[in-house]
C-alpha positions in Angstrom: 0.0 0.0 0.0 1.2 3.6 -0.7 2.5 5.5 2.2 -0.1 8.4 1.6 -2.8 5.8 1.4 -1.9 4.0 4.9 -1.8 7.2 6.3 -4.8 8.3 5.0 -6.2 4.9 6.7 -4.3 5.4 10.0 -5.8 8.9 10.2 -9.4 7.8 9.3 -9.4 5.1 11.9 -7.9 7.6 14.4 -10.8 10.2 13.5 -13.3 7.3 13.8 -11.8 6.0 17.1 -11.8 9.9 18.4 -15.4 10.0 17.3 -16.6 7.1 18.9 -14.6 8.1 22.3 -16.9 7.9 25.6 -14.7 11.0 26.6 -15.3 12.9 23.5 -19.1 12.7 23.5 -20.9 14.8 26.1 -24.2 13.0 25.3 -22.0 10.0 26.9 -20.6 11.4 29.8 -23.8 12.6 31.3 -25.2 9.4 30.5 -22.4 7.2 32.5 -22.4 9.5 35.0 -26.4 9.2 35.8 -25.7 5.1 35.7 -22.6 4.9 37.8 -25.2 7.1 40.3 -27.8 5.1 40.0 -25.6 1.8 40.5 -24.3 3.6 43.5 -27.9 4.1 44.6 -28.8 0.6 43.6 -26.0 -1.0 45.7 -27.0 1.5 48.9 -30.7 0.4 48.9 -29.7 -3.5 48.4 -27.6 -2.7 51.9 -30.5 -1.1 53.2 -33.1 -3.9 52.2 -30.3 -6.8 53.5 -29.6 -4.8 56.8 -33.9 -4.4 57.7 -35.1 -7.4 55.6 -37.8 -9.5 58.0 -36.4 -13.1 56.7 -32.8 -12.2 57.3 -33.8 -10.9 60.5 -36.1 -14.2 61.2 -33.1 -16.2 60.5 -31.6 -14.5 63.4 -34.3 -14.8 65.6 -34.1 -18.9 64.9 -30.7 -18.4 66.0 -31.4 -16.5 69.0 -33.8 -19.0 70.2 -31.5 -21.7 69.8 -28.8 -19.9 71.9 -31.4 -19.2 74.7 -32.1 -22.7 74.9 -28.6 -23.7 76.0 -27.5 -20.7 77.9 -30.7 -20.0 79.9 -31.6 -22.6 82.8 -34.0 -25.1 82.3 -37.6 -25.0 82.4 -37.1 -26.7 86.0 -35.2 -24.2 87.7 -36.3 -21.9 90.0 -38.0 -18.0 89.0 -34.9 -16.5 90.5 -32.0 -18.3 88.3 -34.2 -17.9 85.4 -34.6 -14.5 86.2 -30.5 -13.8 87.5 -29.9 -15.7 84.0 -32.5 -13.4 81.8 -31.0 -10.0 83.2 -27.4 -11.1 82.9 -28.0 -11.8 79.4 -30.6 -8.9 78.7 -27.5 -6.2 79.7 -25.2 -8.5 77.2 -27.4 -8.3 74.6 -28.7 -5.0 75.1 -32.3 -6.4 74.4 -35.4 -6.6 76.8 -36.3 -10.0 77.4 -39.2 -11.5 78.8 -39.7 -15.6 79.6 -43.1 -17.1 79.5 -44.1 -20.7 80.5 -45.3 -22.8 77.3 -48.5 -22.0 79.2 -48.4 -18.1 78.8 -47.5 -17.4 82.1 -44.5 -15.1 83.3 -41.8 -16.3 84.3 -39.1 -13.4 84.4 -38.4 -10.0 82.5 -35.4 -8.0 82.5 -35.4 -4.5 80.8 -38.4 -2.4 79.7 -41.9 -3.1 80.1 -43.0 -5.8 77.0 -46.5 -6.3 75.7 -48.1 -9.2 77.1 -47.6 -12.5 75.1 -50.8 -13.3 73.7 -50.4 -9.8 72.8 -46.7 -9.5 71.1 -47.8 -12.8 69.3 -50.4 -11.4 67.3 -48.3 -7.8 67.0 -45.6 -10.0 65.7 -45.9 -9.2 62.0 -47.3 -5.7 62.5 -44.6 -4.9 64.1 -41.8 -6.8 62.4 -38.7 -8.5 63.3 -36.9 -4.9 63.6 -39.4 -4.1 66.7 -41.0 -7.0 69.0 -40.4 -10.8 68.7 -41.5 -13.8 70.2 -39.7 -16.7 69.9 -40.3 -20.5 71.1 -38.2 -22.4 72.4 -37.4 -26.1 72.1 -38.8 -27.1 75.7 -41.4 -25.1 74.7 -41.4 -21.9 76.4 -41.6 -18.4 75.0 -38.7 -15.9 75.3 -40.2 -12.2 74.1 -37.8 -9.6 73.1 -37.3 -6.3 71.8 -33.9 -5.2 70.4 -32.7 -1.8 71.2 -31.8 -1.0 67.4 -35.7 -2.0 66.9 -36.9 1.0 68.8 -35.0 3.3 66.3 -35.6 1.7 63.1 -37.3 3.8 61.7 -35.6 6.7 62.4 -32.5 4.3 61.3 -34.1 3.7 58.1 -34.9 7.6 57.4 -31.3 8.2 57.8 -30.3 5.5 55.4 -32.7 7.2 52.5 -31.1 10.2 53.7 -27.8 9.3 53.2 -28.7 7.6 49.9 -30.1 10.9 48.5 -26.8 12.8 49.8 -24.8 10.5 48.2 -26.1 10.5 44.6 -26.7 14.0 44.7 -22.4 14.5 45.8 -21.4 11.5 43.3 -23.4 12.9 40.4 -22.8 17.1 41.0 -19.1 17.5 40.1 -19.6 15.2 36.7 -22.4 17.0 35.7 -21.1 20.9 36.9 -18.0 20.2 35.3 -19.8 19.3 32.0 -22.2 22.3 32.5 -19.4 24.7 34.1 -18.0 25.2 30.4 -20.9 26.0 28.5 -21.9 28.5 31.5 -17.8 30.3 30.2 -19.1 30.0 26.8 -22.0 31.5 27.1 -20.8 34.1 28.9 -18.1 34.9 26.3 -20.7 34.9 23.2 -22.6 37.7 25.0 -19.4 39.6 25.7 -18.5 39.1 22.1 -22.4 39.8 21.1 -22.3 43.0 23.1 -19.5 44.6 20.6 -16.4 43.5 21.9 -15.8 41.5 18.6 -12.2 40.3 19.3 -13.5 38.3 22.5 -12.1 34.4 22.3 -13.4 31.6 24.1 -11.2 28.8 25.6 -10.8 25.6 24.4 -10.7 22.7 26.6 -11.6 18.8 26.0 -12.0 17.4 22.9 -15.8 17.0 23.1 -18.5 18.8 21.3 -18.1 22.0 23.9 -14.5 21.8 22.9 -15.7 21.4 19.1 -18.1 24.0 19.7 -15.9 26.6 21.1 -13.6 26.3 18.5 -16.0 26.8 15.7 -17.4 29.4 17.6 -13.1 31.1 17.4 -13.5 30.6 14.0 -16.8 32.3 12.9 -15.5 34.8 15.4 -12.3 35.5 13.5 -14.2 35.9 10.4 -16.5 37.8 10.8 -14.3 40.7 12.9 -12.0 40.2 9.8 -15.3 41.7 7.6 -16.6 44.0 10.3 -12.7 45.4 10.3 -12.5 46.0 6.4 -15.9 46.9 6.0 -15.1 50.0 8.5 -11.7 50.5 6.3 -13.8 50.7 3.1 -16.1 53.2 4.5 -13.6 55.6 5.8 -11.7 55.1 2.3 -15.0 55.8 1.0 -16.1 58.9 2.4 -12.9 60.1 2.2 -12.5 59.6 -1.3 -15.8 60.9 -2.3 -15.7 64.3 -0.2 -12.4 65.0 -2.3 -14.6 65.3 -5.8 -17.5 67.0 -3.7 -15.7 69.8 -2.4 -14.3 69.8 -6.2 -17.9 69.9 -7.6 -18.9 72.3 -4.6 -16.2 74.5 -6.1 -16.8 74.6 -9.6 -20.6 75.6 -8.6 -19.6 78.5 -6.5 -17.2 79.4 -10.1 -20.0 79.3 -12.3 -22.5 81.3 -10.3 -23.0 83.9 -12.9 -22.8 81.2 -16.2 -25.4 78.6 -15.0 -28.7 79.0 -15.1 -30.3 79.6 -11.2 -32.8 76.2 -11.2 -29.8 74.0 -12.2 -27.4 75.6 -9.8 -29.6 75.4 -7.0 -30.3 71.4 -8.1 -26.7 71.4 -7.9 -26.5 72.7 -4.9 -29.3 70.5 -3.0 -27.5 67.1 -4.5 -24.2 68.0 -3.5 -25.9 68.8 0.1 -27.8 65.1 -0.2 -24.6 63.8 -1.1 -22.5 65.0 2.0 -25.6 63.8 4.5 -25.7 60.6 3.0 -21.7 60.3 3.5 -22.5 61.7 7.3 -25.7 59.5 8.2 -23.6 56.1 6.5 -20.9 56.4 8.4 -22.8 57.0 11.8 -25.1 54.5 11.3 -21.7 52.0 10.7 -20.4 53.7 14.1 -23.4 52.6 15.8 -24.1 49.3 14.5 -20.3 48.1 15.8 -21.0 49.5 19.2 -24.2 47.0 20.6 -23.6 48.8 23.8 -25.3 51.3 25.6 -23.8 55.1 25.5 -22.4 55.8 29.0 -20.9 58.9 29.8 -20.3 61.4 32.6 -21.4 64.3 30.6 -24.8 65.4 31.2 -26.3 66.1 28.0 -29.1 69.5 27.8 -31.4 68.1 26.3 -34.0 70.9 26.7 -31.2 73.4 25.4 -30.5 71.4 21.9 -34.3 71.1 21.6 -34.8 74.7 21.6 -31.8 75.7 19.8 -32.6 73.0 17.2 -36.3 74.2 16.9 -35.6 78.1 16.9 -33.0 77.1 13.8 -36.0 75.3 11.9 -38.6 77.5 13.1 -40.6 75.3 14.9 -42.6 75.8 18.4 -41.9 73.9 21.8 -42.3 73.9 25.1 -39.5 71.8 27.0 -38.7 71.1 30.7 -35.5 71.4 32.2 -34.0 68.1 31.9 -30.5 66.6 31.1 -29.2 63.4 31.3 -26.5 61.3 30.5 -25.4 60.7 27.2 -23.8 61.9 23.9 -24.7 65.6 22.9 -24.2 64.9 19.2 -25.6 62.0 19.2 -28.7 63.5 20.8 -29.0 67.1 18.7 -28.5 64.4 15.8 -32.1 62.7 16.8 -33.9 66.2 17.6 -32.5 67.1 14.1 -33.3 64.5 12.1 -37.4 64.5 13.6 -37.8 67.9 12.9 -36.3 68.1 9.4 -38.5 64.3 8.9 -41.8 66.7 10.0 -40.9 70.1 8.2 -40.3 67.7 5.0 -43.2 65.7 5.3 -45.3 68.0 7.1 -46.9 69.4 3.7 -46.0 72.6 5.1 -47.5 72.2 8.3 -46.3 74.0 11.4 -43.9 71.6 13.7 -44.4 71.7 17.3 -41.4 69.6 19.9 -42.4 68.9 23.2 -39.9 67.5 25.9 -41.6 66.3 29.5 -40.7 64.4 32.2 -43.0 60.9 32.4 -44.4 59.9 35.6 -42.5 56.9 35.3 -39.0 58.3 35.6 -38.8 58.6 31.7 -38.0 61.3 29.2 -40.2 61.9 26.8 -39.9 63.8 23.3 -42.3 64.6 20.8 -41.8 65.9 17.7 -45.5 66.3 15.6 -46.9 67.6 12.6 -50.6 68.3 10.9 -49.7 66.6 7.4 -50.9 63.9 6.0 -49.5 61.3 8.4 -48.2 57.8 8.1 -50.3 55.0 7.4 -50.5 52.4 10.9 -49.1 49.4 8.3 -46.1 52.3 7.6 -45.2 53.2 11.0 -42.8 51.2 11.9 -41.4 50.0 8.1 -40.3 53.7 8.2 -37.5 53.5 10.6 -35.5 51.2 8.1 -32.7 52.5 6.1 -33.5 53.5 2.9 -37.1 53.3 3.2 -40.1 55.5 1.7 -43.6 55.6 2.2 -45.4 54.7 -1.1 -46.1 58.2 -2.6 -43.4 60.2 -1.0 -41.7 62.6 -3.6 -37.5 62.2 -3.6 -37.6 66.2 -4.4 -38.7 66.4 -0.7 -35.2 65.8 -0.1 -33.6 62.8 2.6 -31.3 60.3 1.6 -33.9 57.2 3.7 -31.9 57.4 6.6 -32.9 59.9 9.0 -35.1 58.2 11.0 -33.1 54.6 11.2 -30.4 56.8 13.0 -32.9 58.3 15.3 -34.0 54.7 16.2 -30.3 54.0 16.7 -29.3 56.6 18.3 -32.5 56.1 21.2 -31.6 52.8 21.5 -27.8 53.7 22.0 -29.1 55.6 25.2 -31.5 53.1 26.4 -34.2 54.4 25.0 -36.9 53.9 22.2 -39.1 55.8 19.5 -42.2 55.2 17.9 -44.8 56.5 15.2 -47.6 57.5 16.6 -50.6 59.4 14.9 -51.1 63.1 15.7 -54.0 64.9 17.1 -56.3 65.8 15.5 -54.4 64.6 12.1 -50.4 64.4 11.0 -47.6 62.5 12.4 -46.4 62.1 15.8 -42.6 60.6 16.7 -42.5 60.0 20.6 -39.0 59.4 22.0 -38.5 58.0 25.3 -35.3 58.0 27.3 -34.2 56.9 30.6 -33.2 59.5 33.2 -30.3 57.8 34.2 -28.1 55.2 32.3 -25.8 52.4 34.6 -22.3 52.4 35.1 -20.9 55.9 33.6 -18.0 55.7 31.0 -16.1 57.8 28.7 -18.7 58.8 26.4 -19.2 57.5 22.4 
């Protein structure tokens, strides 16, 4: 055979030997780990049954009675030597004892108190071999006994169960944590790594399917930071590359003020202006797609200054409260931007009104409406995706599709949340509500 082929053949059988490993197969190891526990348990109760079982016992009682037979005096011998005889060996025994003619009638007792024979005869089997016995003897008297480990058999036999339970439960926990105690680390790490932090690894150890899993898990990690990483490279190339023939173009407008006619200078104009917004909102919206986590910062962001600053620039009325919190200030004069440029566009020329109140609930809540035609309740929240137009709405209104899947972004990046409501009595109404106060302050975005 070629050398290539028998190790192609050694390897295969090595692969087919790993795969068919007890140690490699979690499945597995959980599975002989509940049997060797339950063989454990198995072996514990057949103690228990052989330590309390009634014929065992019986066959010691037949014993017993044998013994008594030639250590106690005969049936001729005065009360006193059978009693001196019963006591000595009631004390050795540890058992009360109690003598009875083959008539029924007392003899001698030593210990506690017995029940009467006729009595302890019939109680025999309710009470079992671990409590009361009676015994006969072969000259035909009757020797009634109760053991001392009788009186506590069932408290005995509670804490056998007990300890049966205690042991399974300590033979099978560190099998089955140490199983589990890995895929707690790897779940903690795809979080981590889900949460932004895209260069978080998780450690491989074993060679089962965790192990399997956490490597693939490396893998799809690498990857796919390797594309998040040159898809932020190609949109910084990008933008920079296209504001370099914008401001060019910007600047051979501004030169040809007095050639071109006014309607396609201002159209010039307005795309140039589309164009460097759509550069702008692209690259925030990549900025906060890579950053899943919420903005933390110890700057406290007035909010009800950038709402009236951004209003008086557009013209718009408010009313706000006094209320900051903490966040990004950018990022937030962004959102109050983008909802009242979205309401004087679509408005149909309506006027815009912002208000900004403090919920009952602790919350922050902005709203930004207008009297125009509204958006359709099927529309309301297909709006908020990039790129996205209500049926009917005019691209000379101006927008590049993006405005509004930033401000979703952007409320989200602060904890927050915004829907489309409809206005009263008509238009539009965007609602944006914010916590008061975000955990664990960091540098800001």
């Amino acid at each position: 055979m070629h050398r290539r082929e028998r190790k192609a053949v050694r390897a295969d059988g090595a692969a087919r030997g790993q795969r068919f490993s007890m140690a490699h197969r979690l499945y597995l190891r959980i599975y002989g780990a509940l049997l060797v526990s339950l063989g454990l348990a198995a072996c514990l109760f057949g103690l228990a049954h052989w330590l309390y079982d009634p014929e065992h016992l019986n066959s010691g009682n037949e014993a017993i009675a044998e013994l008594a037979s030639s250590v106690l005096p005969p049936a001729s011998a005065s009360s006193a030597q059978q009693q001196a005889a019963l006591t000595r060996w009631a004390k050795r025994l540890h058992t009360d004892l109690a003598l009875y003619t083959s008539a029924g009638e007392p003899v001698a007792a030593a210990g506690e108190p017995l029940p009467p024979l006729a009595k302890a005869r019939r109680g025999a089997k309710l009470f079992g071999p671990m409590a009361v016995f009676t015994l006969q003897l072969p000259d035909g008297r009757w020797l009634v006994g109760q053991r001392a480990y009788g009186k506590r058999a069932p408290l005995g036999l509670l804490a056998m169960l007990v300890l049966i339970a205690l042991v399974v439960a300590v033979a099978a926990y560190p099998a089955v944590r140490r199983l589990t105690r890995r895929l707690e680390r790897l779940q903690e790490s795809v979080e981590t790594w889900g949460g932004g932090q895209l260069g978080t690894r998780v450690a491989v150890e074993g060679k089962d399917e965790v192990a399997r899993l956490a490597t693939s898990f490396n893998q799809a990690a690498a990857r796919i930071e390797a594309l998040v990483g040159a898809q932020k490279n190609l949109l910084a190339n990008a933008s920079h590359e296209l504001r370099s023939p914008l401001a060019r173009i910007r600047m051979a407008v501004e030169l040809m003020q007095d050639q071109a006619a006014p309607a396609i200078r201002d159209e010039l104009t307005r795309n140039i202006g589309e164009l460097d917004q759509l550069i702008d909102e692209v690259l925030l919206a990549s900025r906060l797609d890579a950053t899943a986590e919420l903005a933390r910062s110890d700057e406290q962001a007035d909010l009800a200054a950038i709402v009236a600053e951004e209003c008086t620039r557009v013209g718009a009325s408010f009313d706000a409260a006094a209320l900051t919190l903490p966040g990004d200030a950018r990022l937030l004069r962004r959102l109050v931007r983008n909802l009242l440029e979205n309401a004087g566009r679509y408005g149909a020329g309506s006027g815009v009104h912002a208000s900004l109140r403090l919920h009952d609930k602790g919350a922050i809540v902005l709203d930004v409406c207008d009297s125009g035609p509204g958006v359709p309740e099927a529309e309301r929240e297909r709006i908020f995706e990039p790129f996205y137009r209500v049926p009917g709405a005019s691209e000379s209104a101006g927008g590049v599709g993006l405005g509004l899947s930033l401000v979703r972004q952007i409320a989200r990046h602060h904890g927050g949340e915004v829907r489309c409501l409809a206005g009263e009595p008509g238009g539009c109404c965007f609602r944006v509500q914010l916590p008061a106060s975000l955990p664990a302050p960091l540098p800001g975005f």
